[in-house]
LUMMARVEX-707192 format. One record per residue: x, z, y of N, C-alpha, C in turn; residue in one letter. Coordinates in steps of 0.001 Angstrom, whole numbers, m for minus. Each point is the difference from the previous one (the first is absolute). Layout:
BEGIN
X / Z / Y / X / Z / Y / X / Z / Y / a
...
This chain:
BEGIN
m5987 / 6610 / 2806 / m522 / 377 / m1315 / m1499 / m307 / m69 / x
m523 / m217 / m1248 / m1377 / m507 / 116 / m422 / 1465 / m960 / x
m1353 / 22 / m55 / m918 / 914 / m912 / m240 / m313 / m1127 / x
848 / m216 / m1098 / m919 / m876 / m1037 / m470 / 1222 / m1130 / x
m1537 / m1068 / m422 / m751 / 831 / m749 / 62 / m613 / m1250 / x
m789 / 356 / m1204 / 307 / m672 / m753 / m898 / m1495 / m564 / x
m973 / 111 / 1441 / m328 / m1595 / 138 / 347 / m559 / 1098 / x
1148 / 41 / 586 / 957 / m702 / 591 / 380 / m1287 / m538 / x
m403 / m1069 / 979 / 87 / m1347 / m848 / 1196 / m275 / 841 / x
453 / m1251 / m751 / 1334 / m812 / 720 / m556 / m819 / 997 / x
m1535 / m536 / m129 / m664 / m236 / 1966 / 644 / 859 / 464 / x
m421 / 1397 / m444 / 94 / 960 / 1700 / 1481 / m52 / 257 / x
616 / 249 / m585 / 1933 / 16 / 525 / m199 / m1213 / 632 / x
m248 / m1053 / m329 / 51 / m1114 / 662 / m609 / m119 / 1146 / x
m1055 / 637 / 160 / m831 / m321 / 1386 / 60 / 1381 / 572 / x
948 / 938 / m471 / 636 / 1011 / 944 / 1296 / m710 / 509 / x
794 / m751 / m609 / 1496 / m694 / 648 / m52 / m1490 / m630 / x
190 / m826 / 348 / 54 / m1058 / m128 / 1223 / m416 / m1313 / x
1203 / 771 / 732 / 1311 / 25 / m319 / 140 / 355 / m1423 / x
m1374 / 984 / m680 / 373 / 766 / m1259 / m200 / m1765 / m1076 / x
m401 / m794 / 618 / m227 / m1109 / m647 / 1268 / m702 / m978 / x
750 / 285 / 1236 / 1607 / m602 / m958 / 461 / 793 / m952 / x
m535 / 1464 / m40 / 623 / 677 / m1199 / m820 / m548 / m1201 / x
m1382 / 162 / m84 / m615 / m640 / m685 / m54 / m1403 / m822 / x
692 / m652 / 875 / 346 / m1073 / m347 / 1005 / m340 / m982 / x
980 / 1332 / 731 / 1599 / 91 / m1037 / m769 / 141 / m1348 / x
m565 / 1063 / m285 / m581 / 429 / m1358 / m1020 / m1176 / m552 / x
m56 / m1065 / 578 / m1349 / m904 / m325 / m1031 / 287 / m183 / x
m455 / 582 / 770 / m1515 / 1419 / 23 / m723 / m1364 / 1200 / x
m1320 / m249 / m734 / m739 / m1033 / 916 / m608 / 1067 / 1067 / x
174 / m40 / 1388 / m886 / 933 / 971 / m805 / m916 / 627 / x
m309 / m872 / m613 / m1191 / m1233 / 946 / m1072 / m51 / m877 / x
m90 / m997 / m1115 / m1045 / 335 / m724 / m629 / 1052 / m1137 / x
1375 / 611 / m266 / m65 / 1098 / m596 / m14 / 1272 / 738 / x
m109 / 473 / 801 / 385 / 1135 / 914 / m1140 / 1170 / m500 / x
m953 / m190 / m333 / m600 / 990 / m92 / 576 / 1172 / m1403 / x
1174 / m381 / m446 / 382 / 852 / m946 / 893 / 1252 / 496 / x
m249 / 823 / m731 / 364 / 1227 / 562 / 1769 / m119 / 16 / x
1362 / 860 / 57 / 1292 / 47 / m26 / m33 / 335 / m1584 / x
m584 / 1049 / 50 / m73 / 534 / m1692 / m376 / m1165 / m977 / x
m966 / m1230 / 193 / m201 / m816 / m1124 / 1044 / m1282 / m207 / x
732 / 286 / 1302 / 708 / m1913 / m98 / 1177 / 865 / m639 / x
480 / 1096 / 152 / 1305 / 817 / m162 / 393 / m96 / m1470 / x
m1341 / 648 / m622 / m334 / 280 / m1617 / m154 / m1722 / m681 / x
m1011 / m802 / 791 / 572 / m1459 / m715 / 1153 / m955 / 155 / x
700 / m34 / 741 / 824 / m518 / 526 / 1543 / 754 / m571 / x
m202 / 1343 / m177 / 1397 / 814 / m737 / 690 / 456 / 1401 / x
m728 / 460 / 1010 / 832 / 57 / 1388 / 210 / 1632 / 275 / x
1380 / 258 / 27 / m236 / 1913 / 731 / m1059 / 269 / 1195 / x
m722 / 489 / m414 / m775 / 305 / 1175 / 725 / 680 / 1145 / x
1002 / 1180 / 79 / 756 / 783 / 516 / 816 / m896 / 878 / x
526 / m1073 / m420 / 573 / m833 / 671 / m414 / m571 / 1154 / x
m1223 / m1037 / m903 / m800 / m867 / 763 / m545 / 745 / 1510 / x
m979 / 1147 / m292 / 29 / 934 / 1369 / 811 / 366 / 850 / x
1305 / 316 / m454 / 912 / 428 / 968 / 500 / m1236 / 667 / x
193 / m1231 / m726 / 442 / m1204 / 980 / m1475 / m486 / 1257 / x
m1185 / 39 / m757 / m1029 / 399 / 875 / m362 / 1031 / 908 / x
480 / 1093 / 35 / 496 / 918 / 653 / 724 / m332 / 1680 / x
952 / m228 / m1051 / 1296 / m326 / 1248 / m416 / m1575 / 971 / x
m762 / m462 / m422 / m829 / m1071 / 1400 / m646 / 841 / 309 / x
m682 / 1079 / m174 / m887 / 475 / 1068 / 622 / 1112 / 952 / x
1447 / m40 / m663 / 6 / 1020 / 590 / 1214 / m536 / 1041 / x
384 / m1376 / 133 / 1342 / m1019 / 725 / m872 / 35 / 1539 / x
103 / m786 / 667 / m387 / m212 / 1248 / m605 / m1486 / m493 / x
m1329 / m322 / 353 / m144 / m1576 / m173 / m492 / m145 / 1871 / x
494 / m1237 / 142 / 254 / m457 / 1556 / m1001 / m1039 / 276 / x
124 / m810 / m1297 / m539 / m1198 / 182 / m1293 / m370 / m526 / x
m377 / 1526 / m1171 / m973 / 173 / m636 / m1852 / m343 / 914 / x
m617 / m731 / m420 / m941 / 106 / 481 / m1332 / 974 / m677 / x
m792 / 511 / 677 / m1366 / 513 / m831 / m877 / m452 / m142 / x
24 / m509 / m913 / m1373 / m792 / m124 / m1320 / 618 / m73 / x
478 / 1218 / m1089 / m1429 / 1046 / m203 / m570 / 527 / 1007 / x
1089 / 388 / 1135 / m796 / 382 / 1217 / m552 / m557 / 824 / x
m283 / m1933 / m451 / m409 / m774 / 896 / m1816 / m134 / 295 / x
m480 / m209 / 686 / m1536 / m255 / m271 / m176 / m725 / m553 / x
m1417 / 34 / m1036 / 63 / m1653 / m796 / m239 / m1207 / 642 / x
m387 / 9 / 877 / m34 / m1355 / 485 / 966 / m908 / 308 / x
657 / 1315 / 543 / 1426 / m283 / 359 / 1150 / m1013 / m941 / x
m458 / 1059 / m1269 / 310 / m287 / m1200 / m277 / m1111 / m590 / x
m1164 / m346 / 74 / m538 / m1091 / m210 / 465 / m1409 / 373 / x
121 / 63 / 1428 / 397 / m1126 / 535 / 1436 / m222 / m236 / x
712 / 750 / m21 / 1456 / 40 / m69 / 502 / m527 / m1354 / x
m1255 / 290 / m1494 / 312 / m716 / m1203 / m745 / m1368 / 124 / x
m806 / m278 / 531 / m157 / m1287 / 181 / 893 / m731 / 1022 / x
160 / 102 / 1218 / 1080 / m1038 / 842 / 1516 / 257 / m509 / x
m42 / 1243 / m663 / 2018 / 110 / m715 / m410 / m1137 / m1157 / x
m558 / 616 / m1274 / 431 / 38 / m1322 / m914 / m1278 / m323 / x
m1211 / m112 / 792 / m558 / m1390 / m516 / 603 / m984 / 538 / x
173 / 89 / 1295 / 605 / m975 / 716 / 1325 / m484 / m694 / x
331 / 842 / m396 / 2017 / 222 / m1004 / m831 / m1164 / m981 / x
m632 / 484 / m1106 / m379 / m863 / m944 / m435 / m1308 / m120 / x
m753 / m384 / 1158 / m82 / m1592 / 166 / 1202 / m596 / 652 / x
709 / 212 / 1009 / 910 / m310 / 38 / 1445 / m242 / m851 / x
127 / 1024 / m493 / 1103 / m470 / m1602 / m463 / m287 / m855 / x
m1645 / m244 / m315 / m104 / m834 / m1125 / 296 / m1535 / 793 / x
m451 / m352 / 996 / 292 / m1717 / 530 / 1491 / m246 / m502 / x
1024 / 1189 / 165 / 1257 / 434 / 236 / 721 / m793 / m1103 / x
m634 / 854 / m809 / 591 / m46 / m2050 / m544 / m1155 / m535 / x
m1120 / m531 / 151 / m609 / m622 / m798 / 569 / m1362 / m212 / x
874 / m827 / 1199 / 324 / m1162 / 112 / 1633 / 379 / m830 / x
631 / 854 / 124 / 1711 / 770 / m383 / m643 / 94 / m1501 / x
m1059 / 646 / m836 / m259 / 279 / m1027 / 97 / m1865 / m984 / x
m937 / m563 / 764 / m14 / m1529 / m177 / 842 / m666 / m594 / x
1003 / 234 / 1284 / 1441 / m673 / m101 / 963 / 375 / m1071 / x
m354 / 1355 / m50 / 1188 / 967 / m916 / m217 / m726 / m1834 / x
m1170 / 58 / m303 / m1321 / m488 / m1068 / 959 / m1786 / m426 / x
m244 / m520 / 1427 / 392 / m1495 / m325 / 1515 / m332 / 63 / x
483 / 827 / 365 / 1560 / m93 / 193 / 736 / 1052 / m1289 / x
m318 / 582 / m290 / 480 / 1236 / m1037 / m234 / 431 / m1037 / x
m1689 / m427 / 248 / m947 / 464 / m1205 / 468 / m395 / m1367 / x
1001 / m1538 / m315 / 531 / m270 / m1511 / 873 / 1415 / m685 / x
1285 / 248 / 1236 / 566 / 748 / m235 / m486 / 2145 / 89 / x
m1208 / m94 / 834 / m259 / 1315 / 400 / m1715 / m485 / m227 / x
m266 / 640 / m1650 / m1448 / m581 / m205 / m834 / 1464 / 425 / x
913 / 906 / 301 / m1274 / 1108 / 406 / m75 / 13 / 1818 / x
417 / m730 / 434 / m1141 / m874 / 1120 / m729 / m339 / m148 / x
m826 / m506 / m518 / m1263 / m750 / m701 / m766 / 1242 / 44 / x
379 / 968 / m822 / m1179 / 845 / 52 / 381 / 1460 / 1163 / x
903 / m224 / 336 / 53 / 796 / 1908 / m643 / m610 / 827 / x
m82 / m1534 / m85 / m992 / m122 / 1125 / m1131 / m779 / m218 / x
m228 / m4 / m1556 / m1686 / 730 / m633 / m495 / 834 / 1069 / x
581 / 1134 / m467 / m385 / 1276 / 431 / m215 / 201 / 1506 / x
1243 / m372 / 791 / m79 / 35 / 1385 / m1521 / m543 / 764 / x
m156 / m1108 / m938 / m1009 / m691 / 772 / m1291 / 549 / m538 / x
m12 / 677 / m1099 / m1520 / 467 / m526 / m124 / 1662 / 1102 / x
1001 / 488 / 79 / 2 / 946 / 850 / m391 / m171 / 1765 / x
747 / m1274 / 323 / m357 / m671 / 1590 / m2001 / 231 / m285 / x
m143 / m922 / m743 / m1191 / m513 / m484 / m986 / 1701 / 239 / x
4 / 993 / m996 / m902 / 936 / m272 / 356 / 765 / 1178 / x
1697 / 81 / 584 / m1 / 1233 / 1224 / m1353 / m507 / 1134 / x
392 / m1869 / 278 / m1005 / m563 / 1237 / m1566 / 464 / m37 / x
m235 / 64 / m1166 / m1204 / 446 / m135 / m508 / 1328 / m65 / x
913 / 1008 / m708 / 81 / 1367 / 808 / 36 / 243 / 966 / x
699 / m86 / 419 / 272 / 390 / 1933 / m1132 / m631 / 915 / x
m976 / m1136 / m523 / m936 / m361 / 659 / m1299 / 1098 / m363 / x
155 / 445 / m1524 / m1265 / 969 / m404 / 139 / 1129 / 1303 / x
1305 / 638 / 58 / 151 / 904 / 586 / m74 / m235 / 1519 / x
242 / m1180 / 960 / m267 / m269 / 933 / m1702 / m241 / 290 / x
m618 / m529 / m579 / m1674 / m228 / m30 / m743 / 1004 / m450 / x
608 / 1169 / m727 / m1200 / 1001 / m827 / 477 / 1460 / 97 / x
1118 / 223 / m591 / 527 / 1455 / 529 / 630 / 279 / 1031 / x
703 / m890 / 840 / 520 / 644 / 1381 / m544 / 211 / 692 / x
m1024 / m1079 / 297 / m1216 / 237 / 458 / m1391 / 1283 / 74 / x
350 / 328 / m1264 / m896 / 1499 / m232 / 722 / 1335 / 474 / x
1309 / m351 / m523 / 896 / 714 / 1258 / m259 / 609 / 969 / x
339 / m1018 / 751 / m80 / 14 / 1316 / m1243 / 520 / 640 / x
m1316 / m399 / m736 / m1236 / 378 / 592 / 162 / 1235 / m331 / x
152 / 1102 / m710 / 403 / 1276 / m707 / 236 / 835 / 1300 / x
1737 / m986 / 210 / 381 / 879 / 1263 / m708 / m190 / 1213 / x
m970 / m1310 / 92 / m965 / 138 / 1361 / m1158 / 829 / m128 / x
m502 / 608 / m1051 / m481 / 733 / m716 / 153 / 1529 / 837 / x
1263 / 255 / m710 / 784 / 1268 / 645 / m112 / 437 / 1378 / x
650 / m1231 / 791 / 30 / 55 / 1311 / m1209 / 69 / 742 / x
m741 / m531 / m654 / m1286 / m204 / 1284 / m1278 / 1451 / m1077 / x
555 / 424 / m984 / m1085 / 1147 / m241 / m903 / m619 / m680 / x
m138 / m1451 / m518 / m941 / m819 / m439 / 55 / m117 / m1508 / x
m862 / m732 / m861 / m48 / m357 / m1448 / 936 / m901 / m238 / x
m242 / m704 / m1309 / 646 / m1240 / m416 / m1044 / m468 / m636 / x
m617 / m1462 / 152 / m464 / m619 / m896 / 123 / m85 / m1604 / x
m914 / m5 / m1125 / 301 / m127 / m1118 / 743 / m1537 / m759 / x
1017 / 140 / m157 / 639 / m1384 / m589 / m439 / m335 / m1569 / x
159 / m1518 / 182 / m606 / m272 / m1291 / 655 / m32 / m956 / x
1534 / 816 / m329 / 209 / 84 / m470 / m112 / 1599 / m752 / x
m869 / 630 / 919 / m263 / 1076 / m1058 / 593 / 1560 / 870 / x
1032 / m40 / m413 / 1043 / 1164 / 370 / 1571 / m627 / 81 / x
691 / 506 / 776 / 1541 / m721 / 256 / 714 / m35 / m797 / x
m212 / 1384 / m1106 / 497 / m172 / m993 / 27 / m1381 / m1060 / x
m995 / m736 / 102 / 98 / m1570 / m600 / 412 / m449 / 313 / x
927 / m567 / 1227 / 630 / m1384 / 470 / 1517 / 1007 / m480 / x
282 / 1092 / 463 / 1386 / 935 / 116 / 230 / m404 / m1246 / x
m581 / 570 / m1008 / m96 / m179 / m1905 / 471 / m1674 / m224 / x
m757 / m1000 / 512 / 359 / m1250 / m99 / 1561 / m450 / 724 / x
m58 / 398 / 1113 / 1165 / m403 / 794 / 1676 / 371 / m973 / x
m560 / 1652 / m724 / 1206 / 505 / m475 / 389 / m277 / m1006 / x
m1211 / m958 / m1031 / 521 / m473 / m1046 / 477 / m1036 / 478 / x
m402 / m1098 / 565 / 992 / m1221 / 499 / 1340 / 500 / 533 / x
57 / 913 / 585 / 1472 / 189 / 675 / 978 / 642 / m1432 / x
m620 / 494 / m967 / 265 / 566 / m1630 / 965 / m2006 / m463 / x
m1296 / m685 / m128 / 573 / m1009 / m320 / 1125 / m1029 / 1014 / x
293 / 73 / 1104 / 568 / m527 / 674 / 1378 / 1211 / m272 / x
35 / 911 / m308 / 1536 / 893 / 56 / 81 / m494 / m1606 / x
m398 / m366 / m574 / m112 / m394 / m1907 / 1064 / m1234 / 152 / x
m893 / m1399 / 1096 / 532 / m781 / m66 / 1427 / m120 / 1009 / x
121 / 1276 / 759 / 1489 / m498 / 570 / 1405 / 644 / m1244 / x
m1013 / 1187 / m167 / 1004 / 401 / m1403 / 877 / m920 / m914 / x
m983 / m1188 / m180 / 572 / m626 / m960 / 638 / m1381 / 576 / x
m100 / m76 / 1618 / 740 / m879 / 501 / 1626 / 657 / 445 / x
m382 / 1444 / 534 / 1610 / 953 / m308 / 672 / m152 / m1094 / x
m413 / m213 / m1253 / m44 / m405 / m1098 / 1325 / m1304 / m206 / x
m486 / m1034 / 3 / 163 / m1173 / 276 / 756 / m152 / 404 / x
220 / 272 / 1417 / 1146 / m139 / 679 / 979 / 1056 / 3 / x
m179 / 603 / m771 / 1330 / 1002 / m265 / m175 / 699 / 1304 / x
m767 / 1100 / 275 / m312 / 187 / 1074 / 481 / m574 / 1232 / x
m228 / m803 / 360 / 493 / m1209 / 842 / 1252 / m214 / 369 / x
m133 / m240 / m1218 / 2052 / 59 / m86 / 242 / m1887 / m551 / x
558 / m688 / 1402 / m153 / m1472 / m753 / 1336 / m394 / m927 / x
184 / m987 / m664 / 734 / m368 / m1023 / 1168 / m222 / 521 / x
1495 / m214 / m559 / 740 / m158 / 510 / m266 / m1605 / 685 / x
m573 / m620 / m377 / 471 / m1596 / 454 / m1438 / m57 / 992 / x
m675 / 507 / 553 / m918 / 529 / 775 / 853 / m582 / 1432 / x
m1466 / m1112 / 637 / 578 / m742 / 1460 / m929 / 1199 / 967 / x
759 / m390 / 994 / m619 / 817 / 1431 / m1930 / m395 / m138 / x
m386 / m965 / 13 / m1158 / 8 / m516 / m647 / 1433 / m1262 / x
493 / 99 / m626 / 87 / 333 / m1531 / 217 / 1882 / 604 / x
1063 / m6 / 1176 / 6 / 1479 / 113 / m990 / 202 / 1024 / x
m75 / m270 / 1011 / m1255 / 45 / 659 / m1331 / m254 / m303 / x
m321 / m250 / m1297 / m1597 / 118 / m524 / m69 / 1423 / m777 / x
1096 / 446 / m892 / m41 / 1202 / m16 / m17 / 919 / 541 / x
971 / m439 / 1503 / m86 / 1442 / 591 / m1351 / m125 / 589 / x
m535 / m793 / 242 / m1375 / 93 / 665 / m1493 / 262 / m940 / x
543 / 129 / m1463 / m835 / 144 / m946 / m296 / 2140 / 53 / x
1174 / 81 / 375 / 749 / 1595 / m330 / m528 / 535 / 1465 / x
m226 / m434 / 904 / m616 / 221 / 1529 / m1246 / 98 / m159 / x
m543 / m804 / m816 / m1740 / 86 / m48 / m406 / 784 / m697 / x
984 / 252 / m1634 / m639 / 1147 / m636 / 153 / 1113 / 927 / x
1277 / 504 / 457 / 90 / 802 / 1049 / m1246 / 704 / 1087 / x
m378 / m1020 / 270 / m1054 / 67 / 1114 / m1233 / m50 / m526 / x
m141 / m162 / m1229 / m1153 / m253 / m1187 / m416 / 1522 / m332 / x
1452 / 771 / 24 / m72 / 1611 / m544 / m446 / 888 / 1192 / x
35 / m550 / 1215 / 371 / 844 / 970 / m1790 / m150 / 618 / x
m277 / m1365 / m393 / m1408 / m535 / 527 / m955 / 871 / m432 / x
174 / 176 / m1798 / m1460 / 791 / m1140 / 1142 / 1439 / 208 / x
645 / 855 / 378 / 174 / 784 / 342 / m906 / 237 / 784 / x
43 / m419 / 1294 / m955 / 377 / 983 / m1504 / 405 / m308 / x
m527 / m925 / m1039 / m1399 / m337 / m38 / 79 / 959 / m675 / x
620 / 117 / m1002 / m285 / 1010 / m1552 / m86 / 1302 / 120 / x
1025 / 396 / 816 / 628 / 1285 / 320 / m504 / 667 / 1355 / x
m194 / m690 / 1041 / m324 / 397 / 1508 / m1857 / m48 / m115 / x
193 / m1749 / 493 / m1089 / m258 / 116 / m1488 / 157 / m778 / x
298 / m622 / m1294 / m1334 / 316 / m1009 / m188 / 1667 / 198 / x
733 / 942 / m400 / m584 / 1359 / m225 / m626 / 140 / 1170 / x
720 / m463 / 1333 / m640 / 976 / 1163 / m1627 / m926 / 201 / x
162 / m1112 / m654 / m1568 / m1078 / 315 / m589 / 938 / m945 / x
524 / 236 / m875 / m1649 / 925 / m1119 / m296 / 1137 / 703 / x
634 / 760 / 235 / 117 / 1433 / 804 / m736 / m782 / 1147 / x
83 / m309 / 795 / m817 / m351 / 1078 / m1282 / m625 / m617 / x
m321 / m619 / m698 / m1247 / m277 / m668 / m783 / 898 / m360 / x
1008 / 986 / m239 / m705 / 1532 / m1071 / m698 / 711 / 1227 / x
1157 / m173 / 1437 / m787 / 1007 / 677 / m1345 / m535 / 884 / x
m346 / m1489 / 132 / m1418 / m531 / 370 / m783 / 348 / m1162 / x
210 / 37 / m782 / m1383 / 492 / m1295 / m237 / 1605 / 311 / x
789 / 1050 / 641 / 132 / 926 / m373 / m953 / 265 / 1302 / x
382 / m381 / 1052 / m552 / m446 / 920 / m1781 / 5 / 91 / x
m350 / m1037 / m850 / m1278 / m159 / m443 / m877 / 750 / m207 / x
C-alpha cells in the first residue's frame, strides 16, 4: 500500500513501483511526461473512477514484485550512469536500427501506405532532437550531478554553473522530453498503435515492433529523469545553498 496525499502524483506511484506503469497505461494516463499530475486531476479529465483506478494500483503494491527494480533507492550517480549506458546507449543504437527499415518501408509501400511518409518524418526529427538531448545532458547536467554527489561525499562545495541553478537545464530537458512523448503519440497514432496492415511483409512487422520498443524505452527513459532523478537533483541543489 502506498500513502497517498492529495498531491500524490502519478511520478510517485511510478517511482514507488515500476509495475503501477501498466495500469496507467491501460487508462492512457501519460506517467512520463505528464506525471506530475495528481490521481485526482487525470481521473476528473479523463472520466476515470478514481475508486477503481487505486484499488487496481493498490493491488501491485500489495502482489509480490520479484523482478521489480528500485530505482528511487538508487544513488544518483548510480542513476545517472545507468540512464546514460541503458537508455542512451538504447537510442543510438535503434535509431541506426529503424532508420534504413523506415527507408525501405517509405520506398516500397509508401504509394499504398502514405502515412509512412510522415512516421518516418517524425522518427527521424525525433532521432535528430533526442541526439542532441542526451548530449546536453551528458556535457552539462550529469555532470553537475555528479559533482553534487562528490560534493556530499567529500564535505566539499560545488562550483557555480553557468547555467545559473539546475533548475534551468531540468526545465529545458523536460520540455523536450514534453515534445518527444507529443511526437511518439502521433506516431502510435499512425500506426494503429503498431498494429501493421494486413498485407504488411516481415520487414513491415519488424519496423513496428521496433518502433513500439523505443517508445517503450522512451517512457521508461523520461520516467527516470522526470520522476526520480530531476526532483532528487533540485533537492540536492537546495541543500548546497542551504548549506551556504
Amino acid at each position: 500500500m502506498m500513502n497517498i496525499q492529495e498531491t500524490t502524483t502519478i511520478g510517485d506511484f511510478v517511482a514507488k513501483d515500476y509495475r503501477t506503469a501498466t495500469i496507467f497505461s491501460k487508462y492512457g494516463i501519460d506517467f512520463c511526461c505528464k506525471g506530475q499530475k495528481t490521481i485526482d486531476e487525470v481521473c476528473k479529465k479523463k472520466g476515470i473512477n478514481e475508486a477503481v483506478l487505486l484499488d487496481e494500483l493498490n493491488a501491485v503494491f500489495a502482489s509480490k514484485n520479484e523482478s521489480g527494480i528500485d530505482f528511487n533507492s538508487w544513488p544518483l550517480d548510480l542513476l545517472v550512469d545507468y540512464i546514460e549506458k541503458t537508455h542512451h546507449r538504447f537510442v543510438e543504437e535503434k535509431t541506426q536500427d529503424l532508420i534504413p527499415f523506415l527507408d525501405k518501408l517509405c520506398n516500397v509501400h509508401g504509394s499504398n501506405h502514405p502515412e509512412l511518409l510522415e512516421i518516418n518524418e517524425l522518427f527521424k526529427s525525433s532521432a535528430h532532437e533526442l541526439a542532441l538531448h542526451m548530449k546536453k545532458e551528458e556535457l552539462i547536467l550529469f555532470p553537475f550531478v555528479k559533482e553534487m554527489i562528490n560534493g556530499t561525499k567529500n564535505h566539499g562545495s560545488v562550483s557555480q554553473p553557468q547555467f545559473g541553478t539546475i533548475k534551468n537545464p531540468i526545465a529545458a530537458m523536460m520540455q523536450e522530453h514534453d515534445f518527444e512523448g507529443e511526437r511518439f503519440r502521433r506516431i502510435a497514432v499512425l500506426t494503429n498503435n503498431y498494429t501493421p496492415p494486413e498485407d504488411a511483409c516481415n520487414t513491415y512487422r519488424v519496423t513496428y515492433a521496433l518502433l513500439q520498443e523505443f517508445e517503450q524505452d522512451l517512457h521508461k527513459h523520461i520516467h527516470l529523469e522526470n520522476n526520480i532523478l530531476f526532483p532528487k537533483a533540485k533537492a540536492l541543489e537546495k541543500f548546497f545553498s542551504t548549506e551556504e
